[in-house]
Structures are given as C-alpha cells and as structure tokens.
C-alpha positions as CSV (number, residue, x, y, z in Angstrom):
1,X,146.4,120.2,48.7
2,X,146.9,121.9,51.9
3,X,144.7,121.1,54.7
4,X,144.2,121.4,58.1
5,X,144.0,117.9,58.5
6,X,146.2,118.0,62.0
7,X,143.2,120.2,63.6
8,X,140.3,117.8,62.4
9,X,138.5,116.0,65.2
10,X,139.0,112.7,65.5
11,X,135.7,110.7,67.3
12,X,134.4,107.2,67.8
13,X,131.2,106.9,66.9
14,X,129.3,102.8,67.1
15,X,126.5,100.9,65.6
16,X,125.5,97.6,64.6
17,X,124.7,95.3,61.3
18,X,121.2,96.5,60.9
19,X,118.4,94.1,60.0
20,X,117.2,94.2,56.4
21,X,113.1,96.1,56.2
22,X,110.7,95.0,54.2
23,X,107.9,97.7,54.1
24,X,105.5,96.6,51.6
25,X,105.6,93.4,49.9
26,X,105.6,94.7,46.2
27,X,107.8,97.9,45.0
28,X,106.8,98.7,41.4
29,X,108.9,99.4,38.4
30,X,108.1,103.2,36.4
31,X,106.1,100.7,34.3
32,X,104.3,99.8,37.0
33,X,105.2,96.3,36.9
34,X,105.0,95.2,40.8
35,X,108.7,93.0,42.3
36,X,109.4,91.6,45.4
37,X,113.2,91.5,46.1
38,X,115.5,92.7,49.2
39,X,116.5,96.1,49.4
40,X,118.2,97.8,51.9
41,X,119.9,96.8,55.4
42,X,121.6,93.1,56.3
43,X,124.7,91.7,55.3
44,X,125.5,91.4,51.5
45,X,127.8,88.4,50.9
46,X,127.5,88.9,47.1
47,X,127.7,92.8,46.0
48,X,130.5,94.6,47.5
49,X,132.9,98.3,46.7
50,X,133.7,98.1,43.3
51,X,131.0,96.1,41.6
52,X,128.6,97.1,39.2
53,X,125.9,99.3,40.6
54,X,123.8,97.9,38.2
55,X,125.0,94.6,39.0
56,X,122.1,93.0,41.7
57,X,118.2,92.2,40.9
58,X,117.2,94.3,43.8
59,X,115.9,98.2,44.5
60,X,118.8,100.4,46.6
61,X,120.8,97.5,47.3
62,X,123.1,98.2,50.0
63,X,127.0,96.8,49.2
64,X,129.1,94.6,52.0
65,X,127.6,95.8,55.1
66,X,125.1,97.9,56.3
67,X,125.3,99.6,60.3
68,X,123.0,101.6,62.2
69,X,122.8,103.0,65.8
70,X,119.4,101.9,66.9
71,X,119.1,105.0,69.3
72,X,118.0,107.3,66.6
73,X,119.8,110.4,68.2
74,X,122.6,108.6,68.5
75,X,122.5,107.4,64.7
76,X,121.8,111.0,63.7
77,X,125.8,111.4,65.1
78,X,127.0,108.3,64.1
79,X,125.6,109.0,60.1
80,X,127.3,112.9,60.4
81,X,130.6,111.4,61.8
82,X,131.3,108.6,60.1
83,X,133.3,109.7,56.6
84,X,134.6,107.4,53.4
85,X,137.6,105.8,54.4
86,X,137.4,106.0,57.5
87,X,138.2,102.9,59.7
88,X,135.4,100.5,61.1
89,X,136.7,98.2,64.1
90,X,134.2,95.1,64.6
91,X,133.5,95.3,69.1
92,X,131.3,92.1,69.4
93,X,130.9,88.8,67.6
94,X,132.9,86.1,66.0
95,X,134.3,88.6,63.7
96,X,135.5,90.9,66.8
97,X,138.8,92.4,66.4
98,X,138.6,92.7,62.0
99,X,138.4,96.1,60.6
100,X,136.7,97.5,57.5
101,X,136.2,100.7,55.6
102,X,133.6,103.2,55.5
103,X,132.6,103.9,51.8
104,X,129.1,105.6,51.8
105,X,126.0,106.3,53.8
106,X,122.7,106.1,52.6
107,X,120.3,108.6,53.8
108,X,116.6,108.1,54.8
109,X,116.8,104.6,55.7
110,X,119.9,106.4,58.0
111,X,122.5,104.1,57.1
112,X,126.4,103.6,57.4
113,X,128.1,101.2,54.6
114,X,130.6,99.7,55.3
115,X,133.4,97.6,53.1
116,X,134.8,94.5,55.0
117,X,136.8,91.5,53.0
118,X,134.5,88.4,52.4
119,X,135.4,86.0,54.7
120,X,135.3,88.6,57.6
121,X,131.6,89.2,56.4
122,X,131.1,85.5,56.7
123,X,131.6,85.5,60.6
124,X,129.3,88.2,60.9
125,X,126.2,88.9,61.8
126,X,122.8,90.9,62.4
127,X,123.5,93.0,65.5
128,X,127.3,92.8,66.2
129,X,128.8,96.0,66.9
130,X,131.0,98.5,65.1
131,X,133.1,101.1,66.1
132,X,134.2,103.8,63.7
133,X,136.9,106.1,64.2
134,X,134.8,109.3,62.5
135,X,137.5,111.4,60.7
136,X,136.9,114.3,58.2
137,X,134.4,116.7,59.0
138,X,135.6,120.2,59.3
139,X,138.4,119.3,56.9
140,X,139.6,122.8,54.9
141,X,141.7,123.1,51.6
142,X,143.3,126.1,52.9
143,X,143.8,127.4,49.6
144,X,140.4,127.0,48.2
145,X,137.9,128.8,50.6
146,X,134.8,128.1,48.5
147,X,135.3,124.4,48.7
148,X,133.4,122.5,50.9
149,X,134.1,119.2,52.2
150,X,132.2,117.1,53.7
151,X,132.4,113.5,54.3
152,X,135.9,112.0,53.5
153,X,139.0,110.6,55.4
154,X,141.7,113.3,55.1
155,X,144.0,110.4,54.6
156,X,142.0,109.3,51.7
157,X,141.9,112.6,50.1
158,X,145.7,112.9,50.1
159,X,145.7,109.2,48.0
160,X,143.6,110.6,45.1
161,X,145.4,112.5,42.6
162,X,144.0,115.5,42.6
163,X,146.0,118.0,40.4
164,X,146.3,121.6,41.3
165,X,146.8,124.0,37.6
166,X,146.0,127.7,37.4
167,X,144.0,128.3,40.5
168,X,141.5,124.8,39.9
169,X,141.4,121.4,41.1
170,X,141.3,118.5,38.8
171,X,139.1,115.8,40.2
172,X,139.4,112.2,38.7
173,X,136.1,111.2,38.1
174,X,134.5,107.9,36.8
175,X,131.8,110.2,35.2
176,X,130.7,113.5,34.5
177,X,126.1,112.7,36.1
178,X,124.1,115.6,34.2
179,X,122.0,117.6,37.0
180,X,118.9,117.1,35.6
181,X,119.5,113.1,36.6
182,X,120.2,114.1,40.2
183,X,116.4,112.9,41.9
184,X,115.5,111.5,45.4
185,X,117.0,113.5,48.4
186,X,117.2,116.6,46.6
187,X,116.2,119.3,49.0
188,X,118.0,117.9,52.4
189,X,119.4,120.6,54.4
190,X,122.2,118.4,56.2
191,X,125.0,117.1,53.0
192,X,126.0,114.7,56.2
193,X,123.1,113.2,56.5
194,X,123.3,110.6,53.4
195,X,122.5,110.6,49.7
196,X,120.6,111.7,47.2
197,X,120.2,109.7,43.5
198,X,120.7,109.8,40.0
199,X,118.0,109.0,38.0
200,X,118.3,105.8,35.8
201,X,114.7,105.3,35.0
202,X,115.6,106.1,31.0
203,X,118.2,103.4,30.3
204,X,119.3,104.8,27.0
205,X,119.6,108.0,28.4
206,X,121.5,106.9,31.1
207,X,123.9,104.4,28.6
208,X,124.4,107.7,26.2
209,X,125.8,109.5,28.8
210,X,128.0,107.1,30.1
211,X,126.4,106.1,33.6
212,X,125.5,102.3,32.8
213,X,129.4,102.0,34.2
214,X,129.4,103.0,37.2
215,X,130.4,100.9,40.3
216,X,129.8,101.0,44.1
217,X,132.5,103.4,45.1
218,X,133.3,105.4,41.8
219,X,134.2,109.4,42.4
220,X,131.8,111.2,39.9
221,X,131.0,114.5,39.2
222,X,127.6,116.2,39.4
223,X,127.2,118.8,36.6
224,X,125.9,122.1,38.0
225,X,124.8,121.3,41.5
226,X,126.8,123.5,44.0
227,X,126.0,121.1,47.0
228,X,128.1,123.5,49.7
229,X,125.2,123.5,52.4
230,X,122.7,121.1,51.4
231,X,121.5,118.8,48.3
232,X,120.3,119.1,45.1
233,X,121.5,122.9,44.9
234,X,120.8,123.5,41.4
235,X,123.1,126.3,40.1
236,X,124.8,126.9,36.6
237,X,128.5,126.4,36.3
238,X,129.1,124.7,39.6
239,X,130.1,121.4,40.4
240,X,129.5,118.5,43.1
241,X,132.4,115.3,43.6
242,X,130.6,112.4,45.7
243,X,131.0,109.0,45.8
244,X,128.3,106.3,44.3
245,X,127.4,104.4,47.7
246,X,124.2,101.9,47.3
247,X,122.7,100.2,44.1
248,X,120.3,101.0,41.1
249,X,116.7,101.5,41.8
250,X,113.5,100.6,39.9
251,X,111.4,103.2,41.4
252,X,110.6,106.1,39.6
253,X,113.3,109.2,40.6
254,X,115.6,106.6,42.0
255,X,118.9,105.2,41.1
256,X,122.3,104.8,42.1
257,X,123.3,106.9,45.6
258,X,125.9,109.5,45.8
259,X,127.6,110.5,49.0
260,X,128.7,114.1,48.5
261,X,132.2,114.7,49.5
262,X,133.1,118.2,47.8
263,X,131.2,121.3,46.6
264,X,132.2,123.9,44.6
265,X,130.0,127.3,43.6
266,X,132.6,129.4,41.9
267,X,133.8,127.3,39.3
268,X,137.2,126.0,41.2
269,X,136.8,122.1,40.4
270,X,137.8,120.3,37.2
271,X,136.1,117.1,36.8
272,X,138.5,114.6,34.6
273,X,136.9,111.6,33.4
274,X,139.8,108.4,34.8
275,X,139.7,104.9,34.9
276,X,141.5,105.4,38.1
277,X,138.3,107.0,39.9
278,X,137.2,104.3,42.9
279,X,138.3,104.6,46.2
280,X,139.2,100.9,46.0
281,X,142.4,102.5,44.0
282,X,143.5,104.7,47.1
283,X,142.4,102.5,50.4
C-alpha cells in the first residue's frame, strides 16, 4: 500500500518498568466469587507476545514488560507516541544497551507493553529506563482516504500481507470479535490513548465464535465498529483492525485488550480469518 511513510515523524519518547498496583485486595468474578491475584504493571517472566491470552490465572495481565512515564503529562505523550513495532532501547540498568518491541498499550492504567527476549527480561528491573523511537502516527494510505491509522510501525505495516483487490484491503486477521463483545473503554475520545476490551464473561459464547484462541499480539477484526476518531464507535457495516495487547479479565465487561490500529467507515477493509495473523510473524 502506498504511504507516506518518508513524511511520518520520527520521536523519542522514555519511561520506565512500572511497578505492579494492587488497588483492592479482592477483584470479584461476574459470579461474584471474590480472587486475589496480580494484575497489571511489573515485569512478566512467564506470559509474553504470542501466548494464549487466556493463558495466566490473573485479571488484565500485562505480557513481557510493562513501562510508564511517571510524569503524567509526559506519559500522556509517551502512550500517544509510542506505536506496535516500534523499537524500545533499554537507557539504564544491567540490561542497558538491549532493545525490544512495542506491541500494545493498555489504556487507563496508561501503559506501554513492551516485548523483550527472556533473558533480557531477566536483567531487568522495576524502574530502569526505556527509550522508544515513536514511529507511526500520521501514517496515510494514500489511496484509501477513509482509513485511519493510528498506532502501528510503518515498517510493520509493509510486513503484513495486506492484499489490495477491487478498491478493498484484505486484512489477515486471527478473528472476526462481534461488536456487541467490544466493552470497557468504549466511549474514549483519543484511539491513542490505549484499549478498550472484548467481552469474555460468557465462555461459550466466546468459544462459539472463535475467540477462546486468541493470543497476546493476534491482528483481529472488530465487526461494525468504525473506530476513525475514537472507541467503541458503533456503526453498521464498518470495520476496526487492532491488535490483542494484555490478558483475559474476570470482571464483568472485561476481557482481552485491543489496540486499535486501523478504522474503516465506508466499507474499504476485508477482514480474512489467517493463521498467519500475529505480529510475531512480521517483527
């Protein structure tokens, strides 16, 4: 597809390992059924891009490594900048000079995720600091001006075969996510800002349609949601790609994250249900 990669700012942007939160000591299943487990923030040794989202006994479980700026208006820039694929360069520590990947952010607790291999995880820790070259917003497909993009490496882009028939993109997707499932962070304004969920509180409902697969990084589609200026834009016909970014939830209208990365309200994008449909394929 034809871009205007060349003119897209490129911007360092910084953070550090955040510290896990623990804001109450019980979160409780729909049932009601109260659990104390970690959630969000730290450094996850064992849940990383391409596992099972499903995979961990936790609520929102963030993969690999999770950053934030702790100057808040700083983080607000560091969250907008950062984009999927782009590269994260480790500035302090034992670990200092080992680069990752940026594959998600996780809104409301204001997160970056970022992918780095295990043993560079194992040198790291709480509070050392990352530097990402931000990459990708204001990326155009010239030919499609009712796309919007938002939130992925140009680079990235190019690696995913997108096919071009007839005036449409096909999109590989893992999964085609009904938009009634599509729950928490519905209604943000900023589709920079984070995520917003699909709904996995009905198991079978969620195994019919073909979700109990999905894995940290998997492109999906979201079924009628045109997600051009914000999220959770309900609208017939139109479709949402994004990128599955933190863990299942037990809370009721929680689930699985999705990063939005490209928005459609006329109809142009073709999702196409691939094995070949995680990022880990094209970084």
């Amino acid at each position: 597809m034809k871009t205007n990669k060349d003119t897209v700012v490129k911007i360092s942007v910084s953070g550090e390992v955040a510290h896990p939160l623990m804001r109450s000591p019980f979160r409780l299943e729909i049932d009601g059924t109260p659990r104390l487990f970690p959630g969000t923030g730290g450094i996850t040794y064992n849940f990383a891009l391409g596992d099972s989202a499903f995979k961990m006994t936790g609520d929102h479980v963030e993969p690999d490594v999770s950053t934030k700026n702790p100057d808040s208006d700083k983080n607000t820039a560091y969250v907008a900048y950062s984009c999927i694929g782009n590269s994260a360069l480790v500035i302090s520590g034992d670990a200092k000079g080992e680069r990752g990947v940026v594959t998600g952010k996780h809104g409301g607790i204001n997160h970056v995720l970022i992918h780095f291999k295990e043993e560079i995880k194992e040198k790291m820790a709480i509070g050392d600091r990352i530097q990402v070259t931000g990459y990708g917003q204001g990326l155009v497909l010239e030919d499609y001006p009712g796309i919007r993009v938002y939130n992925i490496d140009p680079y990235l882009l190019e690696r995913v075969p997108v096919v071009e028939s007839d005036g449409k993109i096909h999109f590989p997707v893992r999964a085609i996510v009904p938009g009634y499932l599509m729950g928490s962070g519905s209604g943000s304004g900023n589709p920079a800002g984070g995520d917003y969920d699909i709904i996995t509180n009905d198991r079978s409902l969620v195994k019919r349609v073909g979700l109990d697969k999905l894995r940290i990084g998997d492109f999906v589609a979201l079924e009628n949601h045109n997600d051009s200026f914000g999220l959770g834009g309900y609208m017939e016909g139109s479709v949402t790609i994004g990128v599955v970014v933190h863990g299942d939830c037990i809370i009721t209208g929680h689930g699985p994250g999705v990063t939005v990365i490209m928005a459609d309200g006329e109809g142009i994008i073709v999702p196409e249900v691939s094995e070949k449909s995680n990022i880990v394929d094209f970084i």
